[in-house]
C-alpha positions in Angstrom: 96.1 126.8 114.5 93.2 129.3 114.1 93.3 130.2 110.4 91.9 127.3 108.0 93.9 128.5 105.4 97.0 128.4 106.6 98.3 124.9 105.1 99.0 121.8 107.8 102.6 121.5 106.7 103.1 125.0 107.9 101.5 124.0 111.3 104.0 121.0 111.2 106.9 122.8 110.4 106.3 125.5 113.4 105.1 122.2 115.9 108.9 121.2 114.7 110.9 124.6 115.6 108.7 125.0 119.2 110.2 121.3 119.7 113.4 122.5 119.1 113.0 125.7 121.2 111.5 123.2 123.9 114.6 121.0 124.0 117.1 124.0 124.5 114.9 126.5 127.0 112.2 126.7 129.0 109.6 126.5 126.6 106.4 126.6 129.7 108.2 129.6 130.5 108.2 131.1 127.8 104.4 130.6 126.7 103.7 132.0 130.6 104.8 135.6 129.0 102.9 138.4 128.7 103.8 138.5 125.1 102.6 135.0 124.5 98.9 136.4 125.9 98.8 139.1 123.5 99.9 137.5 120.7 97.2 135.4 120.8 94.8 137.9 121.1 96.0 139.7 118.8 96.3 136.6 116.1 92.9 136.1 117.3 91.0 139.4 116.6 92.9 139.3 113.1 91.5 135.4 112.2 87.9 136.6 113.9 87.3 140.4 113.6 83.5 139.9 114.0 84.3 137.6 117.5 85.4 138.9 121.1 88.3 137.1 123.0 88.6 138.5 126.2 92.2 138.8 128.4 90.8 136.2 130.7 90.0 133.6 127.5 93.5 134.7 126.0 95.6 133.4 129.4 93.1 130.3 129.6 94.0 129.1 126.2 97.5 130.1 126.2 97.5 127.9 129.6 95.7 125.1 127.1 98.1 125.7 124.6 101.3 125.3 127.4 99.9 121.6 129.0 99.1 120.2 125.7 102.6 120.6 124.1 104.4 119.9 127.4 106.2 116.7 126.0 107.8 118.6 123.5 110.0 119.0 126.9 110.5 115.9 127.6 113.8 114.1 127.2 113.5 112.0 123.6 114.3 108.5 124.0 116.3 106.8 121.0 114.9 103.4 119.9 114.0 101.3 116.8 110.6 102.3 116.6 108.7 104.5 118.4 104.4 103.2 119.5 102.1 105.8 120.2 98.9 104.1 122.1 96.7 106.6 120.3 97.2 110.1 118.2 97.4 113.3 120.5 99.9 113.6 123.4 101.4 110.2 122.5 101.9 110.9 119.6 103.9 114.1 119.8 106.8 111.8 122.0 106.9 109.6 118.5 106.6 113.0 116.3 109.7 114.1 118.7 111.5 110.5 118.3 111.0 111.0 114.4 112.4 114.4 114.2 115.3 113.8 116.7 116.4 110.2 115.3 113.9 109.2 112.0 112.7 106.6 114.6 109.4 104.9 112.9 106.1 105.8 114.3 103.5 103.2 114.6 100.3 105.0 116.1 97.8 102.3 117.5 94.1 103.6 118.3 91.2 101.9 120.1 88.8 105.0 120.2 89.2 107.7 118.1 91.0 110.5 119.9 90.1 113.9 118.0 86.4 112.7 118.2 86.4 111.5 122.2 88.3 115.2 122.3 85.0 116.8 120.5 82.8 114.9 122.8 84.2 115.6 126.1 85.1 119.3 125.3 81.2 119.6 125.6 81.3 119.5 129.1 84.5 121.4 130.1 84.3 124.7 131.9 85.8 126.8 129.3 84.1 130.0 127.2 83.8 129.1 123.5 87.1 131.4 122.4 89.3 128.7 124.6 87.6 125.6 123.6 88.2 126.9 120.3 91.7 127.1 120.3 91.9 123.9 122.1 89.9 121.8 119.8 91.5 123.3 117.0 95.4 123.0 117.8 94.4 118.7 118.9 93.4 118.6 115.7 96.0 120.4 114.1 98.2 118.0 116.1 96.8 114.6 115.3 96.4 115.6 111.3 100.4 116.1 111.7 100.6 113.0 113.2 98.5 111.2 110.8 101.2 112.1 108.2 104.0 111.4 109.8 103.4 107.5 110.7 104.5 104.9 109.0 102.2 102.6 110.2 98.5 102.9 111.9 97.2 100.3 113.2 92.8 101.1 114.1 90.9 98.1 116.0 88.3 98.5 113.4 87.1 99.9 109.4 85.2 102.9 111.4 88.6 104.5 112.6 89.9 104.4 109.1 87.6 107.2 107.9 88.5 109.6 110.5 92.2 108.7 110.1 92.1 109.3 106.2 90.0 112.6 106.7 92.3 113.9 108.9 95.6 113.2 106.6 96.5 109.6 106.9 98.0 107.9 103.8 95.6 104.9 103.0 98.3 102.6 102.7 99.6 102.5 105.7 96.8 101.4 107.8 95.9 97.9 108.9 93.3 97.0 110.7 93.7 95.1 114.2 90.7 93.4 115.3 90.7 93.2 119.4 90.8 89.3 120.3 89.7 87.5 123.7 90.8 84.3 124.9 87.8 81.5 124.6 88.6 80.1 127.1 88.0 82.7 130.0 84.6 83.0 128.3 82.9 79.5 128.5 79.0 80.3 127.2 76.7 80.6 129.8 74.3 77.3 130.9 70.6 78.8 131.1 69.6 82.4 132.6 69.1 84.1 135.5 65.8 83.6 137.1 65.0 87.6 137.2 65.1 89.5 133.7 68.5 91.1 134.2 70.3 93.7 132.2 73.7 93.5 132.8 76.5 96.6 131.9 80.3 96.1 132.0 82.9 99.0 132.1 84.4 101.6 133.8 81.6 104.6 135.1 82.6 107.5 132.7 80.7 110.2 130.4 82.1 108.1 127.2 79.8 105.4 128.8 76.7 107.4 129.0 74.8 105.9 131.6 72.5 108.4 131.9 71.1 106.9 128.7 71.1 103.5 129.7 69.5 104.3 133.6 66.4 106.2 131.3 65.8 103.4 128.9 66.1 101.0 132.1 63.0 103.3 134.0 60.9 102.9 130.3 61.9 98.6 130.6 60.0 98.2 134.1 57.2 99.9 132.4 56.9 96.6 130.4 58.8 94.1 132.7 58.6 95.6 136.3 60.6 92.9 137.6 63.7 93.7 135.7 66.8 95.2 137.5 69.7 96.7 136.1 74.0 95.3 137.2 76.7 97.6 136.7 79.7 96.1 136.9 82.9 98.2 136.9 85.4 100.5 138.7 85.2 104.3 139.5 88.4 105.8 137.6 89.9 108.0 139.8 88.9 111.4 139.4 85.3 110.1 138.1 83.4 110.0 141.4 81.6 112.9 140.4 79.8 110.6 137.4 79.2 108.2 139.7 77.3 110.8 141.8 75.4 112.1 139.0 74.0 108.7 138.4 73.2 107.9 141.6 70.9 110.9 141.8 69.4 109.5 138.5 68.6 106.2 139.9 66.9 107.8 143.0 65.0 110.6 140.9 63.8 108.4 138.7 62.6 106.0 141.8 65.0 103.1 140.8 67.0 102.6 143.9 65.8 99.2 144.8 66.2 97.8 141.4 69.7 99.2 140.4 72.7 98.1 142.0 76.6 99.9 141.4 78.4 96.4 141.9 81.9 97.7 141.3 85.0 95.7 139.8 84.0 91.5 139.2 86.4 88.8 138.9 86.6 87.0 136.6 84.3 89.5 134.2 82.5 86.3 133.0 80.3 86.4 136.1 78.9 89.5 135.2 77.9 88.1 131.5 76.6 84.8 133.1 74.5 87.3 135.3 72.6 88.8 132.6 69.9 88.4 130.4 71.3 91.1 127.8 74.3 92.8 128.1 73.8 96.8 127.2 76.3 99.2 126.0 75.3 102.5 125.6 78.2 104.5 124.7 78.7 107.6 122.6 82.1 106.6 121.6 84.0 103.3 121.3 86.7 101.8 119.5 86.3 97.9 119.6 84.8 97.4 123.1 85.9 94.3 124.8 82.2 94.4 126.6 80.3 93.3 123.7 82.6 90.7 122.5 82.8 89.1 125.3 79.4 88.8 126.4 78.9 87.3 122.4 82.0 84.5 123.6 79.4 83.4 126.5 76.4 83.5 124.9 74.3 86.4 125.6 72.5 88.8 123.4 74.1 92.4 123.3 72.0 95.5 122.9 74.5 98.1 121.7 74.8 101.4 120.4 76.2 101.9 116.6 79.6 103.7 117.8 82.8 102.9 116.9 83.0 99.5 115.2 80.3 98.2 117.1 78.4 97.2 113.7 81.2 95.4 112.8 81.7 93.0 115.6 77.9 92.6 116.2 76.8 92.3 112.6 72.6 90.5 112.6 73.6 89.0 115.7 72.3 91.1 118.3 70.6 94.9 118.7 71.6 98.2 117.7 70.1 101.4 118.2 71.9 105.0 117.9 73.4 106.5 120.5 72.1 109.3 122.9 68.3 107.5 122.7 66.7 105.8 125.5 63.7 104.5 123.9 65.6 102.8 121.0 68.0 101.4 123.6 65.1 100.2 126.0 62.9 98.7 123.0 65.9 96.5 122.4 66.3 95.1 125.5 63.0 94.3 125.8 
């Protein structure tokens, strides 16, 4: 996992016997050992001489290193094929099916998991030495499991590059454009009477509405009647995000013209809402968001992740991520 050098099929090959061990013992257990601490360590002061890992970083990361490989455990289901909804954990059940029973692995990904692992592992709590080994075993992980599928099946071109960087065979992707029904998306009959910037989704860091309540505060300095819509749940375990942008809004003395409007039903009443619908993620695969606000009619301002270029094309705006003066000069 830590040493570059060390080729991927030897990774693979040990991933294979620990699933082997896992099946037959208590492989948690095991990994919980005192011997499991200082082996790393000691691996670790032989790959980075130069670079300190403390006790406390070695039990973190063997602790990582314990969760992430927990359904090597798990009891392996025979079937006829065998769908991971994305590379990572899922994947490692099909890797198991595949080793256990040659069951086919079809891997289907919407965002790209090693990146959306990079990008959240910003944030997490641990010193560098763990997020090291964490970052470095997922991707150790999803290049095996690249390798191993038979088929892959991204939402968009974008994913391909990562997947084919990261040991996918070429030939055994297709690409799987997302779809929505027409029908529950009927374009919109005029505008609403206030310039409105509607947002669809679910309140998470991936969304980074930071971003998106900044450009809003440099759009009233043009339009100061506009208000900002955020339609969309709080996943549980993400009220803490929802916090942080709250104290946003009311530090940057947007209460009364930003409103957290929760889940809508049907979605289409949010589109029909807006003016321009915003997206200012940092990562996306195909997002639903922006082509369904394009099935009723309204102009998208969107930020080039994922295969956002591809669906939006010289149809509506898009600015890079991470930049609230790009994203506000679109959406006025």
């Amino acid at each position: 996992v830590l040493d570059p050098a060390v080729p991927q099929q030897a990774f693979t090959d040990g991933l294979r016997e620990l699933f082997v061990l896992a099946q037959a013992t208590d492989l948690a257990l095991a990994q919980r050992s005192e011997e499991a601490v200082s082996l790393l360590a000691e691996t670790w002061h032989e790959v980075f001489p130069d670079r300190r890992m403390s006790l406390r970083d070695a039990v973190e990361a063997t602790e990582v290193v314990e969760h992430l490989l927990l359904p090597l455990s798990e009891r392996v289901i025979e079937a006829d094929v065998s769908h991971a909804a994305s590379n990572g954990l899922p994947a490692l059940m099909g890797l198991a099916a595949k080793w256990r029973y040659g069951t086919p692995l079809v891997m289907s990904e919407h965002g790209v998991y090693l990146r959306e692992r990079y990008l959240s592992c910003r944030g997490a709590g641990y010193r560098w030495p763990v997020k090291t080994m964490l970052l470095s075993l997922i991707r150790r992980i999803c290049v095996s499991a690249y390798a191993a599928c038979d088929t892959i099946v991204p939402v968009n071109v974008y994913n391909q590059r990562w997947e084919v960087r990261n040991g996918a065979d070429p030939d055994a992707i297709s690409t799987s454009y997302n779809g929505v029904d027409a029908a529950s998306f009927a374009p919109a009959s005029g505008e609403p009477e206030t310039p409105t910037i509607g947002w669809v989704g679910r309140i998470d860091p991936l969304k980074d509405l930071e971003t998106l309540v900044r450009a809003f505060a440099l759009v009233r300095e043009t339009i100061p009647e506009a208000v900002l819509r955020l339609f969309g749940p709080v996943p549980e375990g993400g009220e803490w995000y929802e916090r942080r942008i709250r104290a946003l809004v009311d530090e940057l003395g947007l209460t009364a013209s930003v409103t957290f409007e929760g889940p809508v039903r049907p979605v289409a009443r949010a589109y029909h809402a807006s003016t321009v619908v915003a997206l200012s993620s940092i990562s996306e695969g195909l997002p639903y968001t922006v082509m369904e606000a394009m099935m009723c009619g309204r102009t998208t301002v969107s930020t080039a992740v994922g295969g956002v270029p591809e669906i939006v094309g010289d149809t509506g705006v898009v600015v890079p991520p991470r930049d609230p003066g790009a994203l506000a000069k679109g959406c006025i």
